[in-house]
N, C-alpha and C positions, 0 to 999 in steps of 0.2 A: 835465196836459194829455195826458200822450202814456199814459195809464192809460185815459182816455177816447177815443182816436184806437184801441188794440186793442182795447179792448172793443166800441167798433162795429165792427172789422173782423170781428171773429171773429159777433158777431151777423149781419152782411152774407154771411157765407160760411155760416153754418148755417141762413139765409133762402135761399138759391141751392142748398145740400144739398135742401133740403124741398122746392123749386119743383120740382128734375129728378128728386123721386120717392128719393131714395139714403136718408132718412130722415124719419122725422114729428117735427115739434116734440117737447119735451121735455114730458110727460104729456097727448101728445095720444092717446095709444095708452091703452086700459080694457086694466086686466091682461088677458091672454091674448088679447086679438085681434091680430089679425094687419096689417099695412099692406101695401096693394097698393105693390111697389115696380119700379125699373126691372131688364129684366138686366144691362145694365153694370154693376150696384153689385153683381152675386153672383157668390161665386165657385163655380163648379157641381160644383165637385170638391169642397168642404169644405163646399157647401149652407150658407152663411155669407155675412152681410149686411157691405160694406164700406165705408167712407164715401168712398172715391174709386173714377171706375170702374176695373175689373180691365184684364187684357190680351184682347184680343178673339181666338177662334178662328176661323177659318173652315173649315166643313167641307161639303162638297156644297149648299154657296150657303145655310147656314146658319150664324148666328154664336152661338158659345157665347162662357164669359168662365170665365179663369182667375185666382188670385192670381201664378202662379208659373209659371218653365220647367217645372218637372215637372208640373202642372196642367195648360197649354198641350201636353204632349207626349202626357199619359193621355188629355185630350178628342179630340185628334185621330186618337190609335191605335183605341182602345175604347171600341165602339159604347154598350154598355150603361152608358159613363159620361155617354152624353148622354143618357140619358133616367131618368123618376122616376116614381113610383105616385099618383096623384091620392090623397090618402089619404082622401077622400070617395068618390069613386066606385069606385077600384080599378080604374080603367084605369092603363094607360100612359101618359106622356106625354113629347112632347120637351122638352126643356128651355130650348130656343133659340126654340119658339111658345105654353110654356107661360104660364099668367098665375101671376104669385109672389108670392107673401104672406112677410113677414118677422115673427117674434115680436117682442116686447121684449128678448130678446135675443140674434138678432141669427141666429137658425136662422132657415132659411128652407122654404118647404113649396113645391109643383110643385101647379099645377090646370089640368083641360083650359077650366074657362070660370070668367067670375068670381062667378054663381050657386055654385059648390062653394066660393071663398076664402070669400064670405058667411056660406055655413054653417058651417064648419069653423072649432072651439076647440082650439087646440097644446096646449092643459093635460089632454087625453087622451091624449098622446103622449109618449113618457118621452124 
């Protein structure tokens, strides 16, 4: 019984992972695309998808997310660690109003809108 009692918990918690966006079922993702995810679940230092959300920055009325103190201390010192290259369009983009797409595993990509995550295959990306 109590083999049955964790097994639905951990099902119940990875149904509440997927509802708030932190990940997609298990082969709901076609190799190389991408899932729109939340930023609470990234960490924007290590561009890396996490299954609980991170620590939240704040920096001029903008929230980033770190895994870590050192994370937390680089996003709020250094500007250019808030922001990322749409690698569709090849703008800029912040990272705190970008839309963010997560691989399979578990890199994550920076887009100024969600027409560019659409397009955009990580498997031309090394």
């Amino acid at each position: 019984m109590r083999s049955k009692t964790v097994t639905t918990a951990v099902a119940v918690a990875a149904w509440m992972l997927t509802a708030a966006g932190a990940l997609a079922p298990a082969g709901a993702e076609s190799p190389g695309a991408l899932a729109k995810i939340e930023p609470s679940y990234v960490c924007m230092m290590n561009d890396k998808r996490f299954p609980e959300p991170q620590i939240p920055v704040e920096v001029e009325g903008r929230t980033y997310y770190g895994c870590c103190a050192m994370c937390k201390e680089r996003l709020s010192q250094d500007a250019a660690a808030r922001t990322a290259v749409d690698p569709v369009s090849g703008k800029t983009v912040d990272k705190a109003s970008a839309v963010i797409g997560a691989a399979p595993d578990g890199r994550v990509f920076y887009f100024e809108s969600e027409t560019n995550l659409a397009q955009f295959t990580p498997a031309a990306v090394p």
